[in-house]
N, C-alpha and C positions, 0 to 999 in steps of 0.2 A: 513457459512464460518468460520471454527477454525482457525484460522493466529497464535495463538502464538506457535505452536511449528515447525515453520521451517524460518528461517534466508532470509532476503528481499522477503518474500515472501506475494503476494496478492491472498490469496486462496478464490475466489470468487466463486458461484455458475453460473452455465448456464443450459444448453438447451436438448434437444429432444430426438433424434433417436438412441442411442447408438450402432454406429457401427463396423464392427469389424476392425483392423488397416492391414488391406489385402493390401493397396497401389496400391488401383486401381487407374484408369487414372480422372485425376478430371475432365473426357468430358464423361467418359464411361457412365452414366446414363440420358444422355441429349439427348432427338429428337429433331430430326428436324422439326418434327412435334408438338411437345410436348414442355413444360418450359422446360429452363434451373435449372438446379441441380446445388447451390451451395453445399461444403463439407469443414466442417468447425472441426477442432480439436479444443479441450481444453482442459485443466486440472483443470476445475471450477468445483468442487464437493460438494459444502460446500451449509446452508441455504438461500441462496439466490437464487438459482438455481431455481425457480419458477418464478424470474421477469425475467431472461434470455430466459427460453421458454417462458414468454408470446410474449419480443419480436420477436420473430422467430415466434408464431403462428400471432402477431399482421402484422409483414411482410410480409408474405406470404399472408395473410388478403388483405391490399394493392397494392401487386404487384401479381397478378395471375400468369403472365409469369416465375415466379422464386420459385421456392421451395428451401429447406435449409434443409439438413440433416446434425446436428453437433453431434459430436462423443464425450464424455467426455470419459476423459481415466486418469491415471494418470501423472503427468508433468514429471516425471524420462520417461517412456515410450513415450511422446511427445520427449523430448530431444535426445532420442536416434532414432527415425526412422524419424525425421521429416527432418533434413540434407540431407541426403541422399535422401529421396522422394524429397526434392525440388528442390535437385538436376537434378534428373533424369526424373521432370517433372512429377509423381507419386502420387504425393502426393494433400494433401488436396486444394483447391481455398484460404482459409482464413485460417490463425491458430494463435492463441495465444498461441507460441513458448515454451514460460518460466515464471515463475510466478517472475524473475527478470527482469525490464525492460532492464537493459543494455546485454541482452542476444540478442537484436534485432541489435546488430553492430556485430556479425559473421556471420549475413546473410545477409547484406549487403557488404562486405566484400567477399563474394564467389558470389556475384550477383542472389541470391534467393530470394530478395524479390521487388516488384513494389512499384516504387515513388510514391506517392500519388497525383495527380494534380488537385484534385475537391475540391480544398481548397477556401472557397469564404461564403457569406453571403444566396447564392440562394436554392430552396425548395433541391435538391439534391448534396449539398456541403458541406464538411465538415469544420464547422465555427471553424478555430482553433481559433481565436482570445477569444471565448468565452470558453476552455477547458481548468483544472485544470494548476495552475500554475506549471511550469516546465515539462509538459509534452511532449510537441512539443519541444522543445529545447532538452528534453532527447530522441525523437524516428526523431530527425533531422541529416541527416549527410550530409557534402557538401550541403548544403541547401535546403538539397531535406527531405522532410516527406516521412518516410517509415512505421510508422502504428501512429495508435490511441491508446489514454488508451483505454485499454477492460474495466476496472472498475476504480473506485479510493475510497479509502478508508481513514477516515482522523481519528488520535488521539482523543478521549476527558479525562474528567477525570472524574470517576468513584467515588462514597461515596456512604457509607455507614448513610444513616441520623441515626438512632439510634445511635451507635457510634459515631456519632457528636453530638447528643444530650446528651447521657451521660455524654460527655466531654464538655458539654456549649456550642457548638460552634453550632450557630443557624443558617452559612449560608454557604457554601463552601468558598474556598480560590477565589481572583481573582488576587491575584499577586504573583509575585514567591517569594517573599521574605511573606509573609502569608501560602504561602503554606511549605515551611519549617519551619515556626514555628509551625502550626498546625500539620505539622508530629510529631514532639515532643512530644507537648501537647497529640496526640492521642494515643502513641505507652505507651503501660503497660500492665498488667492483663492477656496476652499472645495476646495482638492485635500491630501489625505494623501498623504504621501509617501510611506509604506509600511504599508497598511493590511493588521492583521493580525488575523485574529478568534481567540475566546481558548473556544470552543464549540459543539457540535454540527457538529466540523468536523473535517476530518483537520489530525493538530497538527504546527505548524512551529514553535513556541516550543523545542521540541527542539533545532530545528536550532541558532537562538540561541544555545541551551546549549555543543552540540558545538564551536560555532565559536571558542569561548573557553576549551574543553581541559573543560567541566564536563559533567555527566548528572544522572539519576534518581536511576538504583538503579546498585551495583556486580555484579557476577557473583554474590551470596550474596543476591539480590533485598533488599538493605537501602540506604536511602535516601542518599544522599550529594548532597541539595539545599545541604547545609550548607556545603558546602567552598567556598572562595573562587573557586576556577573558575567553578563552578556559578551561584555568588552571580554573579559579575562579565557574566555573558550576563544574566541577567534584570534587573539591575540598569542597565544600562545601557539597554536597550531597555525596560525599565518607566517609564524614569526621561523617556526618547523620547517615549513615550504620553504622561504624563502633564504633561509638564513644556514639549514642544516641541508636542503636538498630533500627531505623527504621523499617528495612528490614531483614529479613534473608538472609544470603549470598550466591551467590552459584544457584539461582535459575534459572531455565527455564521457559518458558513463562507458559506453561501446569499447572507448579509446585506453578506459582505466580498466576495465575486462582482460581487452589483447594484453595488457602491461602483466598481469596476475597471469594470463594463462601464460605466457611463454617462460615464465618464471622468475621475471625481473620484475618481482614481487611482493617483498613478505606479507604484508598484512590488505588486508580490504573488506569496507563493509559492505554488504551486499546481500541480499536476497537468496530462499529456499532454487530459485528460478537458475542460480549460475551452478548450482553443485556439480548436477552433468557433466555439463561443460567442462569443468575445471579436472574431472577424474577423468575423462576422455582426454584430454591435452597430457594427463600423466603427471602432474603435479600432483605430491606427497602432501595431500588436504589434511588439514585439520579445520575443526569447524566450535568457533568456542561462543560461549553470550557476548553480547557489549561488556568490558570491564565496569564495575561501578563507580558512581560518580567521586565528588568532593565531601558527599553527606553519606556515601556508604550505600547508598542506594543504586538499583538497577532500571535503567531508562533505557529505549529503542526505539525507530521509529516503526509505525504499526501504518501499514496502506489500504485501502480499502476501495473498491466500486459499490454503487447504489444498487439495487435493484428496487423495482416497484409497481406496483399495478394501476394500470390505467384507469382513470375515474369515468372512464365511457364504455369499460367490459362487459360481456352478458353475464360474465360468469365471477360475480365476487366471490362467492365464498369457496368454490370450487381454487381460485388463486391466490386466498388467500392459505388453504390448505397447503398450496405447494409450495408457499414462501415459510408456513410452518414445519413442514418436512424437508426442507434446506436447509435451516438454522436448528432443525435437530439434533441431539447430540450422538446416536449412533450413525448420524448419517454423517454429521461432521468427523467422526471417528474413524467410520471406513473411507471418505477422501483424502483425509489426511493419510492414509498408510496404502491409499493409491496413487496419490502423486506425488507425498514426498513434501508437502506444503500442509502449513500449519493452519489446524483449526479455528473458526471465527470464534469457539466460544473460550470462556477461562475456564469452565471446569474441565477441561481435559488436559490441562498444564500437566497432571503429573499420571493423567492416564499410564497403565503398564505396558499395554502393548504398543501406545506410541513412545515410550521411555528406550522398549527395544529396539528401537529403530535410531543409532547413534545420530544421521540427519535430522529426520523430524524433531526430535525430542528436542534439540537445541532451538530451533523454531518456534518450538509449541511452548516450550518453556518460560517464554518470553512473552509473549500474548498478555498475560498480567500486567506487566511492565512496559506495558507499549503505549506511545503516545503521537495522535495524528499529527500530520503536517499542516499549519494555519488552520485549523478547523471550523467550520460553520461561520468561514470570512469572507464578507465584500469582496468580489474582486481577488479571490482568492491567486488566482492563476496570473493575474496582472503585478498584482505583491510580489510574485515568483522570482516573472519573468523581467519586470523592469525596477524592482529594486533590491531583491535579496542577490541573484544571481548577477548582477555588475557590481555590490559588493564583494561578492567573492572572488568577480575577475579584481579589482582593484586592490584588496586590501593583501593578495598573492602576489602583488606585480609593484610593492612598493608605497601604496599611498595608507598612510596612517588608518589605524583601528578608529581613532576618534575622528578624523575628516570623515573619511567613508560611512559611517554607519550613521553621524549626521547626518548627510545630504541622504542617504537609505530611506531614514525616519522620516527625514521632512516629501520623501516621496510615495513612502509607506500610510504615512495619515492624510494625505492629498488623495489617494484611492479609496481608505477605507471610511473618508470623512468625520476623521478622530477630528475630536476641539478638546485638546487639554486645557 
């Protein structure tokens, strides 16, 4: 799963049968004498894709009566025909919509997706109590669950040991205020010391935020870039880029990638998704949590896709069975130690046999402590793209913390139609 070059996005891998997007009837391949046929869209294309068909063959395994034919395709083409097929009743039983969660309230909204009501602790219920923080509250509306994470993905931080080693420094950072002074100490000889891209990338300037008590938006989706918290995260790491060189300015996630892998690199955060990558280029990885904040505390950012079941399937309870054996916890245990990517739920943070596995474990560890990007916001993706991220081109390139995150706020509550 490459995640850094597209904006809230959780590019996870999946499953089987690649079928073609005809919008046949999602009953057309069911007997009466015969299983029922789930048909399931996605846009999961990426390295993981191997623990998502195992669930589907492990399901199938399980349930004889049910087979599963999911269709990966990509998420522009999901966006564009899956409206309309669910509309008209055509379309797939299950689909993971958009690789932005908050794309799951315009099908709500046009009455295309089913409430979830097998929510509970029992063998075929789905335990939200035990799934990634902020997920259920992001895909809740009028109090009703209308999907599940499809995956969830959490931050860590990325070093480079040689380059720590060079520069003395014998252990990674564990607090935010270490982790910028070790950006310093690291960045020279043409190495950044925490390179961090500010576009077309999944965003960690959040995290900055968080580590210093500040955010976006508050619960009433109205801007609170203003407040000294907030000011004091970007302010300081802006001031990092600009003033110390950290980072080069200007970058996309793709672009802050190539930076880490050739080794003009020390630190970066980033996703279960780049590990490969980074041990194939031959870089001496280390892979450590987010340091913790100002308050002692451990925050990261946690990503997620929808999944959900059509409200015009033949088959409810039969899809809701397999959104319950997705968000299982032996099923989420054996994906997690098949691809290397952490489980959607928190009780396996300290699972044993994900513990031994020095990647996951740091992944999975974190889950608890993860927190979505704008969650369950207006215009979520519009907040993104036209006022957080020309903040962060602007406030890297020279224009004051307090100008910029003004004129942010006042574009920020113009989309979400905050009235302080």
């Amino acid at each position: 799963m490459k995640k850094r070059h597209a904006t809230l996005a959780v590019l996870a891998g999946a499953a089987t049968v690649a079928l073609a997007l005809s919008g046949c009837s999602a009953s057309s391949s069911a007997s009466s004498s015969g299983p029922v046929t789930l048909k399931v869209w996605t846009g999961f294309t990426g390295g993981d894709r191997p623990g998502y068909t195992q669930i589907v063959k492990d399901f199938e395994k399980s349930h004889p009566d049910i087979k599963v034919q999911m269709t990966v395709q990509p998420w522009d083409t999901i966006q564009q025909k899956l409206p309309s097929a669910w509309l008209t009743g055509q379309g797939p039983d299950i689909a993971a919509p958009s690789s932005d969660p908050n794309a799951i309230a315009q099908y709500v909204k046009t009455n295309s997706v089913m409430a979830l009501t097998n929510t509970g602790s029992g063998k075929d219920d789905i335990n939200t109590s035990k799934l990634a923080p902020g997920t259920v509250k992001e895909f809740t509306y009028d109090g009703k669950l209308y999907a599940i994470p499809a995956n969830f993905a959490t931050l860590s931080l990325y070093y480079n040991k040689k380059l720590f080693a060079d520069a003395g420094i014998e252990n990674p950072p564990t607090t935010v205020a270490e982790m910028a002074t070790d950006a310093k100490k690291l960045t020279g000889n043409g190495v950044s010391g925490l390179v961090l891209a500010d576009n077309q990338t999944i965003q960690m300037w959040p995290i900055l935020q968080w580590l210093e008590g500040g955010d976006i938006v508050n619960s009433k989706g109205c801007s609170v870039l203003q407040t000294s918290a907030s000011q004091k995260g970007l302010s300081t790491w802006s001031d990092l880029v600009q003033n110390d060189k950290i980072s080069p300015v200007g970058l996309t996630g793709a672009e802050a990638d190539s930076v880490f892998s050739a080794g003009k690199a020390a630190m970066e955060m980033n996703g279960p998704w780049a590990a490969p990558g980074y041990k194939s280029a031959g870089i001496d990885l280390g892979i450590a949590k987010i340091p913790v904040g100002v308050d002692g505390k451990s925050v990261t950012l946690g990503s997620t896709a929808p999944l959900a079941i059509s409200a015009k399937t033949k088959y409810p309870e039969q899809s809701k069975e397999f959104l319950a054996y997705w968000t299982s916890k032996s099923v989420q245990q054996k994906f997690s130690l098949t691809t290397g990517f952490p489980p959607l739920r928190t009780d396996l943070s300290n699972d044993s046999k994900l513990k031994a596995d020095p990647t996951v474990s740091v992944f999975a560890s974190q889950v608890p402590d993860s927190r979505l990007y704008l969650p369950h916001l207006d215009n979520a993706t519009k907040v993104d793209s036209d006022a957080y991220v020309p903040l962060l081109g602007k406030i890297t390139r020279g224009t004051s913390v307090a100008d910029a995150t003004k004129e942010a706020g006042q574009t920020i509550d113009g989309l979400t139609g905050c009235s302080k």
